[in-house]
N, C-alpha and C positions, 0 to 999 in steps of 0.2 A: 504494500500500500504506500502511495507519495504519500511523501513527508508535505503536511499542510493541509492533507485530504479532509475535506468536512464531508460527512453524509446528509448532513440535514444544514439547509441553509436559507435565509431567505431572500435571496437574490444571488442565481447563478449570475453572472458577468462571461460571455463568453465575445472573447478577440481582447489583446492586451495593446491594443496601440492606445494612440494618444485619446480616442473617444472610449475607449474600454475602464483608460487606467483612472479616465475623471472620472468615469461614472462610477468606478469602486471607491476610487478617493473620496469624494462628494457622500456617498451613501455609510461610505465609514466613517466620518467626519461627525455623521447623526447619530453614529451609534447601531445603525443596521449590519446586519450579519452579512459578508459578501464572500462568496467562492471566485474568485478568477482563474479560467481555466485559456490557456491559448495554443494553436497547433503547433509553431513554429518553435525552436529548439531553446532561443535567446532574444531578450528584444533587438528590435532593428537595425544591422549594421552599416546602410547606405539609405540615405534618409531622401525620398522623395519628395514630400511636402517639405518648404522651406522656409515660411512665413506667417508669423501671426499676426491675424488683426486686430484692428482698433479692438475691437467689442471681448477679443477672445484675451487679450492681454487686461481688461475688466475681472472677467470670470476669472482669474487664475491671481486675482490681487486678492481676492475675494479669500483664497487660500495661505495666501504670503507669499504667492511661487513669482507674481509679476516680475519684483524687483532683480533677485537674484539672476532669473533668463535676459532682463535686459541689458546687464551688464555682461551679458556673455554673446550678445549678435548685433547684428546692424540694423539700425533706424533707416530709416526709407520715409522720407517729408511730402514724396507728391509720386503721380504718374503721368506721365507722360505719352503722347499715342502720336506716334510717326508713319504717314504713307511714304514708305522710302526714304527718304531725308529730309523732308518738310515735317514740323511739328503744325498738327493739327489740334489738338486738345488736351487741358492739364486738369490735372488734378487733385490740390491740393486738399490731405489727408487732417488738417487744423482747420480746415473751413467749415468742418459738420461738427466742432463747436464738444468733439470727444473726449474723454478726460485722458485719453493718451493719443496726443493727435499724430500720431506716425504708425508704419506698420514694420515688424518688425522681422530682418532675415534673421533665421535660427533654424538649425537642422533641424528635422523630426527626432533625431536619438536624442539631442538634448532636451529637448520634449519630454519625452517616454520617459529618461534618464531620471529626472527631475521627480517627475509622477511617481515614476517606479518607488526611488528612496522613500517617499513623502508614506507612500503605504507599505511599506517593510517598516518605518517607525511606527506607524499604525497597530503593526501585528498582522498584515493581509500579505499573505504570499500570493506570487503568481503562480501559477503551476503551466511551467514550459513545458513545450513534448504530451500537449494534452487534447485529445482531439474529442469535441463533441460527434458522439456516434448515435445516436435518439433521443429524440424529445418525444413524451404525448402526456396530454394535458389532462389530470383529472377533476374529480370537483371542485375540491379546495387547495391543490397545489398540483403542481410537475414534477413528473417522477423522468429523471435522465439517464445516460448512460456516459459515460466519460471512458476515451483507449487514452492508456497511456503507450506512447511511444518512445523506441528506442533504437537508432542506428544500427546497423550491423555491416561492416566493413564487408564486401565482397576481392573478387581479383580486378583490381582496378576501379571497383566503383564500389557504394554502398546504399542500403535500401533500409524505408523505415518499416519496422515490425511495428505488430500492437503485444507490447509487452505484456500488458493487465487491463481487466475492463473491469470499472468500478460504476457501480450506481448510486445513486442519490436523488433525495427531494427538495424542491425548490419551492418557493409561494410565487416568483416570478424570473421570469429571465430576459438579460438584458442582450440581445443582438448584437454585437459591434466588432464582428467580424470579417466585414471588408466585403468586397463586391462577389464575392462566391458563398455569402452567408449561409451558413448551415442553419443556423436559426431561421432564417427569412424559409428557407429549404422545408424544413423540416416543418411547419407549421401552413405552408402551401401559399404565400403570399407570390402574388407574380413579380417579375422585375421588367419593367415596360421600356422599350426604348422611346426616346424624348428623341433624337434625331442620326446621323451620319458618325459612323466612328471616326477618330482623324488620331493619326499618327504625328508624333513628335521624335526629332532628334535631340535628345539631348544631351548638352555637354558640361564638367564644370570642369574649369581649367584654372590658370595661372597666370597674370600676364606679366612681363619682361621688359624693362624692368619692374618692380613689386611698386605699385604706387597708392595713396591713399588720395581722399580728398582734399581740396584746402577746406576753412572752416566756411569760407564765403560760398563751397557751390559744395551742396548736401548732396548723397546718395540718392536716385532715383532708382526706380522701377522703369523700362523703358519698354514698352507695345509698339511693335511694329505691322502694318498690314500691305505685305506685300503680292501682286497680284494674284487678290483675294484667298491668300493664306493668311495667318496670325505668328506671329512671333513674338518672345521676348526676353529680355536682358536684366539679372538682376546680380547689383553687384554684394558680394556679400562680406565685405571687409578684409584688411589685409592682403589685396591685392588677387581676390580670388571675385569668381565670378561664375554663374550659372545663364546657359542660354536654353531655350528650347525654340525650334525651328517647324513647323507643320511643314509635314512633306506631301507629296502628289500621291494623290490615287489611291487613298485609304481601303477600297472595296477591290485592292487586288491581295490584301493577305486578308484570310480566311480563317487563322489560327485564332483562339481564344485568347481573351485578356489575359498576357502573361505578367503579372505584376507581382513580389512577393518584398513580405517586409524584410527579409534575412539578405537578399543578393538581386542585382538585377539580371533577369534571366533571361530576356532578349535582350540578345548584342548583337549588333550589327556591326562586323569586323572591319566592313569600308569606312565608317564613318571614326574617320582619328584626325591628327593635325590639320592636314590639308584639307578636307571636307569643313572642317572648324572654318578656318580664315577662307575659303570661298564662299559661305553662306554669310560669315560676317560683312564681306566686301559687295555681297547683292543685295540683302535685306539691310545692313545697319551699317551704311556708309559715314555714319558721322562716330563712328566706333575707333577711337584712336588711339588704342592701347594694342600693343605686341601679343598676339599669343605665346603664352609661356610652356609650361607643363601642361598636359593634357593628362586629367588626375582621372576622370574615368568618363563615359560615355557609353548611351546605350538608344536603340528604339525602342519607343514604349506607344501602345494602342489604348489609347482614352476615347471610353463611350459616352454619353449623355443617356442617364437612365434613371427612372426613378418609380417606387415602390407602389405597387397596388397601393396600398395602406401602412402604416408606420404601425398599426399593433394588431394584434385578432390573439385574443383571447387573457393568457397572463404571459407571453412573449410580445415582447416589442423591442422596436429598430431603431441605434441613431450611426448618424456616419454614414462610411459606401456600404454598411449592408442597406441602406434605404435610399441612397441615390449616389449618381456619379455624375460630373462634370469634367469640362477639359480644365487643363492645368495651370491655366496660365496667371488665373485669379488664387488660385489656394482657397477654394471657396467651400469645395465639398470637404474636406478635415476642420474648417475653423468652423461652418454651422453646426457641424458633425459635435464641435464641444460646446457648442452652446444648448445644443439638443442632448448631450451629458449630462448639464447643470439641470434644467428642464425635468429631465426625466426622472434623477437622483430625486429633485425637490417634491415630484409627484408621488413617488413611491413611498420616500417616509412620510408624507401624508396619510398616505391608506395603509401605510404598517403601522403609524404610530399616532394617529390621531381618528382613525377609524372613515375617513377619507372613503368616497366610493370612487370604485374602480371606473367611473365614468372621468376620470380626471385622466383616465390613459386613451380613452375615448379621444377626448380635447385636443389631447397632447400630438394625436395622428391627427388628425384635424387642421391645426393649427399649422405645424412643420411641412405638413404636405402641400399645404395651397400656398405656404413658400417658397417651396422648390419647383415646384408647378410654376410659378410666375417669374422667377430666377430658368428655368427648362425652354419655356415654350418661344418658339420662334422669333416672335417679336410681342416684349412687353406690351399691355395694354399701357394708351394712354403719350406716348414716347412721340405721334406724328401729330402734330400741329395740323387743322386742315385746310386752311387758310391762307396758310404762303408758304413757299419752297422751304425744304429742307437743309439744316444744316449737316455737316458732316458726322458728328456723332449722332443724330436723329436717322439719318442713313443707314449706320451700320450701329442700329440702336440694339440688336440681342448679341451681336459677337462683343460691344461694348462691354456690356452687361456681365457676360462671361468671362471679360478680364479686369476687372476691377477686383484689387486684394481688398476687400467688402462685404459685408453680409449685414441682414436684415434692416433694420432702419438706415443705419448709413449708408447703405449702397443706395436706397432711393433717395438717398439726399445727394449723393455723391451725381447719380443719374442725373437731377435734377440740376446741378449745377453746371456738368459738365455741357447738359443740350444746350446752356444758356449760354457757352462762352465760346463753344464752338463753333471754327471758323465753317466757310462758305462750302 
């Protein structure tokens, strides 16, 4: 039996990334019993998400974790949106009047890192190498199945076994296991596509020489849309920098989202130095830094998709088990923790104050007809009808999709940017 095993618990928590680890932080915080259980062996070694936002760096002050992460990434003051080398629209991250007016670069492990610690002083283990194997719902609680898994080195490669399978009961369980959710799975909720997969190159590298800002010209965020692709540039202090690049003809690979939190697992072997400095020199000509070291690089397949419904029955979804977006906002992990805080606050309601379970009702409710209007092709409300269009009004939902933003401020963010945009 793993060490940390509960049998009886009242909130399974299954996936331990950054929306798993607040949801158990948050519900242990109250004092609720929480099991986290996750497939993957260790938390995340190459950190995909890169950025918090205004609202998500709120929630996480809420805990005392704010301060400590910002002193450890880069601030980012505005964004900026370039067709080619013309800027077309900015947008500053102080003008929505937030009580942390910048968004912040930060690796996901130092995320996870952060959370993880915060619940081992708790008393809450994760339990790596733990795969949820069945869910089914009874009257008054979930009865599960948990494998635990374990390596076994073969000749030249190695395969995971299920070591042990243990069960246990829950009163509810929290989804937050990423776009192949076994919870969303297991309980029969559909997962809909919202639109076109599109493929990204991306790369983080080094530039040469190692430069930083002056204090006079801050860090941005840089969107590029080059014939009608999206790109973008973020740099992330110390002379290091993340691009990702949308490439042509997304509907000629077939293969499923390969995405995993341990290692990135589509690589594409072409895509190294020189693939780096020819897409900078086509899309982001005003780019005037050296490529340095090329620290790693991969293609990765982002869907836009989002969940029948966020709960049915006493499982419910926050994070990519309940939608996905493209990348270039960091929109799906930062609503992903505010639907964390949401959901934690819901639960010890109806565990500790006798709260009816229609507050989980609300709760899909609520997050759904946000990502619904964050999803669908062109926000309501965005086209003026009356006189010509300006340039963000134009490309008012790929807009929408890259603004590092979520829930109110991104519609104030919208809001300000139709107005300042050029012709």
């Amino acid at each position: 039996m793993a060490s940390g095993w509960q049998r009886e618990t009242e909130v399974l928590v299954v996936g331990a990334g950054p929306v798993g680890l607040l949801t158990a932080l948050s519900l242990s915080e109250e004092g609720v019993k929480v099991q986290v259980v996750d497939e993957g062996p260790r938390p995340t070694e190459r950190s995909y998400a890169l950025a918090l936002h205004s609202g998500s760096l709120g929630l996480l002050d809420d805990l005392d974790l704010a301060a400590p992460l910002i002193g450890q990434g880069q601030k980012i003051e505005c964004c900026t949106f370039y067709e080619g080398s013309e800027i077309k629209a900015e947008a500053r991250f102080d003008a929505t009047g937030a009580d942390y007016p910048f968004v912040l670069v930060l690796p996901q492990s130092r995320l996870e890192n952060a959370l993880h610690e915060r619940l081992e002083e708790k008393g809450v283990a994760v339990l790596w190498s733990h795969r949820l194997n069945r869910l089914q719902e009874e009257e008054d609680r979930l009865r599960f199945e948990v494998e635990r898994l374990q390596r076994e080195e073969g000749a030249g490669h190695g395969e995971w076994i299920v070591q042990e399978r243990m069960t246990g009961n829950a009163l509810f369980v929290a989804g937050c296991d990423g776009h192949d959710s076994l919870v969303r799975r297991s309980v029969g909720i559909a997962f809909e596509s919202m639109g076109e997969a599109k493929r990204f190159a991306v790369f983080e590298f080094a530039v040469d020489p190692v430069v930083e800002p002056q204090e006079s010209c801050s860090p941005r965020q840089s969107v590029i849309l080059w014939e009608g692709k999206w790109s973008v540039v973020w740099p992330m202090g110390r002379g290091r920098f993340r691009c990702g690049f949308q490439l042509d003809e997304p509907q000629r690979y077939s293969e499923p989202r390969e995405k995993s939190r341990q290692a990135l697992e589509v690589v594409f072997p072409t895509m190294g130095r020189r693939d780096l400095r020819r897409l900078i020199v086509e899309r982001a000509p005003w780019f005037d830094h050296s490529v340095g070291d090329l620290l790693w690089s991969a293609v990765l397949r982002f869907e836009r998709r989002l969940a029948q419904t966020f709960h049915r029955g006493r499982a419910v979804l926050a994070g990519d088990a309940a939608h996905l977006a493209l990348p270039v906002g960091v929109q799906s992990m930062n609503s992903g923790l505010a639907e964390a805080r949401d959901l934690a606050g819901r639960l010890y309601r109806i565990l500790r104050q006798d709260a009816d379970q229609s507050l989980l009702r609300e709760y899909s409710r609520v997050h759904h007809q946000q990502w619904k209007h964050i999803l669908q092709e062109q926000p309501a409300g965005t086209q003026p009808p009356d006189r010509p269009l300006n340039w963000v009004q134009r490309h008012a939902a790929q807009v929408r999709d890259c603004l590092p933003a979520s829930g109110l401020q991104l519609d104030q963010l919208m809001r300000l940017l139709s107005g300042s945009s050029q012709g």
